[in-house]
C-alpha positions, 0 to 999 in steps of 0.5 A: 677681099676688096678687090674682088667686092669693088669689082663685083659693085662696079660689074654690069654698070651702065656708065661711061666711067666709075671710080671707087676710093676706099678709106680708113684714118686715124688722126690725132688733135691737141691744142693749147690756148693760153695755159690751158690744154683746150682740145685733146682727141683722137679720131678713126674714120672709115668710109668710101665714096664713088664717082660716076660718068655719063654722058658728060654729068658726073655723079657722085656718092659718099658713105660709111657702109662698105657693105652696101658698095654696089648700091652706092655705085648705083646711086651715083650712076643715077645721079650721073644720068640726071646731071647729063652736060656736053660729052665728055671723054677724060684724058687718057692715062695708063692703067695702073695696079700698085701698092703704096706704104707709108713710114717715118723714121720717128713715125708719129704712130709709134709715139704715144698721145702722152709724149706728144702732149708733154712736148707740146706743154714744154713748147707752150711753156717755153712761150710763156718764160721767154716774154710777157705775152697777153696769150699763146695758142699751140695746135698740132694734128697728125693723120694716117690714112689708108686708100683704095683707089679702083676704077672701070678702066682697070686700075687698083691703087692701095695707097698709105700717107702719113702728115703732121703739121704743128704750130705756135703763136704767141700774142703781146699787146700793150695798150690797144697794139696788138702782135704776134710771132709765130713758128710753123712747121710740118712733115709727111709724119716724122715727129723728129721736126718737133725736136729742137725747136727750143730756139724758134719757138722763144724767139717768136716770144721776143718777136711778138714783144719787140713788134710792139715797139717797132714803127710803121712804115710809110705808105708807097712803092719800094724795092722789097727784098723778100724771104723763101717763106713770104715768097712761098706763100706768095707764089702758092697763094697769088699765083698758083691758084691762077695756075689751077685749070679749073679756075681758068677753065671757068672763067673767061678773063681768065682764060684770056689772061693765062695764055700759054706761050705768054710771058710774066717774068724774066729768064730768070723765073722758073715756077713749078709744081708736083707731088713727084718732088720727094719728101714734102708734106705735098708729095704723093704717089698717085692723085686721088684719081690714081694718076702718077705724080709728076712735076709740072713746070708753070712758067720756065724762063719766065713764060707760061708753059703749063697748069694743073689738071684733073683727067676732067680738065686736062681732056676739056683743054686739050692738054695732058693730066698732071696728077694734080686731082685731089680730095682731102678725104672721102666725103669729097670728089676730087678737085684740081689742087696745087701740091708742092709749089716752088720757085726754083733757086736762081744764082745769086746770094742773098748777100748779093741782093742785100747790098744792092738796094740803096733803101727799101724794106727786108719782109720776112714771113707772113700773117697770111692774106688775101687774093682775088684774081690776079690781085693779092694782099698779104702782111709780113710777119717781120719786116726790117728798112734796108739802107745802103745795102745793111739791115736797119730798123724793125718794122711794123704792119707792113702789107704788101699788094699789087697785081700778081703779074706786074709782080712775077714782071718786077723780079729782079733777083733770085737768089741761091738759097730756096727753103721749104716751108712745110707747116701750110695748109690749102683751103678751095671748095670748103675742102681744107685745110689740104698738105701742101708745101711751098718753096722759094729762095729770097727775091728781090722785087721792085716797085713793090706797094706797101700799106703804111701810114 
């Protein structure tokens, strides 16, 4: 039994916490480039790993040889007493003892590695039919995995999670110019989000096309009406990566910036985050330290009311744990990461936001970007002028910048129609990429710096 092994390997240890994840998973890859079906595999991993507490210092082992648990215990213990810190006494949570299934109405498991790809050639396929393109890349992963959490205060988790995450690109050029559009999506392992998906995927065909053709806007600030998935990524990425208690925890400035009780936004702005939000590719039962997941808000009202802990930050701040530790599998430790990370839907419509701007500029979706402490850059996957409250011509190479919390500041309207994006992927501490999912309704932000010719 591995109750009874776990129990044997942590009895008689000399530390003030042990804990044991257990693992097994089968995941699969497929990836075409251009025509060519460039990465095709299947994959079954098992290991484990162990975590130790004394005095402060954390030690920490990882393994593919159960049969050796005990000793791996050990050689965390001993690590744990060489790494010795400041005392340290994780925040309390219950003791827990559950058992966790995973399943999908069209479970990724129950379809063959034949069908998917054939799926996935038919979407690549549709890519090419629908416009002159220079390349494409589709790439998909599925992943079933199976834990066993257990540690010295007398917990014992068996834990099941299903994901999926899919993604095609195509690529035109013309002369030096260069674009691209794209179609993301993912699940918690129901292939059924694959389905019918004929329509976007030609239509990012057309979009990388007619890019080419569209103009770059004019450098400077405007009023930018922002779609729920360009808003997504923003508040994960600018945003709720301030929100980890591990970053503010280690960084001064930070930790004078993020007060809570301060205000960054309007009474209008609620941010939250949690893995209790059902149904998304974030969503878990318990952490990877077999803390339940919870919702926590960030900002409610537009002042900070809270951030996300591991046991370890939540007892170094004073604060209580929110079930956001997590390991993307059991090579790692567990470490503070977001979940599902959302803006909640505000009262007006997008029509209502639309027609209230005079001039400025419509950004849908994003290429990605960067960010650095309370600064972010991110590009626009699409973007449209707005003049006189209507939709005029396409843009280009639009990238949006600024200050995060001049940004939150500069929301004006929030929209009724939060949607989901499920097709991200979190990276932090060379652990990625990690399900997450993000969410948001249109925002209307003023004052907005756009790169531009």
């Amino acid at each position: 039994m591995v109750h009874d092994r776990i129990e044997s390997a942590l009895r008689g240890q000399d530390a003030d916490y042990i804990e044991v994840r257990l693992e097994e998973s089968e995941s699969t890859q497929v990836r075409f480039r251009g025509h060519e079906l460039e990465e095709l595999g299947r994959a079954r991993a098992m290991g484990g790993s162990v975590r130790a507490l004394v005095k402060g210092g954390w030690g920490f082992a990882s393994f593919n040889d159960v049969a050796r648990l005990r000793e791996y215990v050990e050689q965390a213990v001993h690590q744990a007493r060489l790494a010795v810190r400041e005392p340290l006494t994780l925040a309390e949570v219950p003791v827990v003892r559950d058992t966790v299934r995973a399943g999908a109405a069209r479970d990724v498991r129950g379809v063959s590695l034949d069908d998917k790809v054939r799926l996935l050639a038919e979407y690549n396929e549709l890519l090419w039919a629908t416009a002159p393109l220079q390349t494409t890349t589709v790439r998909y992963s599925d992943l079933f995995r199976r834990t066993v959490f257990a540690n010295s205060e007398g917990s014992y988790v068996e834990q099941e999670s299903l994901d999926l995450a899919a993604t095609f690109v195509a690529v035109a050029r013309k002369g030096n110019e260069v674009e691209q559009g794209f179609v993301s999506t993912g699940s918690r392992g129901d292939l059924r989000v694959l389905e019918g998906l004929h329509g976007e995927v030609a239509a990012a065909a057309r979009r990388a096309v007619d890019l080419l053709s569209a103009r770059r806007i004019k450098g400077g600030a405007y009023t930018v009406l922002v779609d729920p998935k360009l808003a997504g990524v923003f508040v994960h990425e600018a945003f709720g990566h301030l929100s980890e208690a591990d970053h503010v925890y280690e960084n001064p400035r930070l930790r004078e910036i993020m007060v809570l009780g301060r205000r960054f936004g309007g009474p209008h702005l609620n941010i939250a985050d949690g893995a209790a939000v059902p149904g998304h590719r974030g969503s878990y039962a318990y952490d990877s330290e077999g803390v339940a997941a919870q919702k926590t808000y960030l900002i409610r009202e537009g002042v900070l009311v809270g951030r996300l802990h591991s046991r370890e930050t939540a007892a170094r701040m004073g604060e209580r744990p929110t079930g956001n530790a997590r390991a993307i599998n059991y090579r790692y430790p567990p470490i503070v990461r977001m979940t599902n990370t959302f803006i909640e839907p505000g009262q007006a419509t997008f029509d209502d936001l639309l027609s209230s701007v005079k001039e400025g500029v419509y950004v849908k979706s994003s290429f990605g970007g960067q960010t650095s402490m309370e600064m972010f850059t991110f590009s626009a996957g699409e973007a449209f002028m707005i003049r006189d409250g209507k939709l005029a011509e396409p843009l280009r190479g639009v990238n949006l910048t600024g200050n995060v919390f001049q940004t939150l500041a500069n929301i004006e309207g929030i929209a009724n129609d939060q949607a989901w994006s499920e097709g991200g992927g979190c990276g932090k501490g060379e652990q990625a990429p990690l399900p997450v999912s993000m969410a948001s309704p249109h925002l209307l932000i003023r004052d907005v710096i756009i790169g531009g010719e």
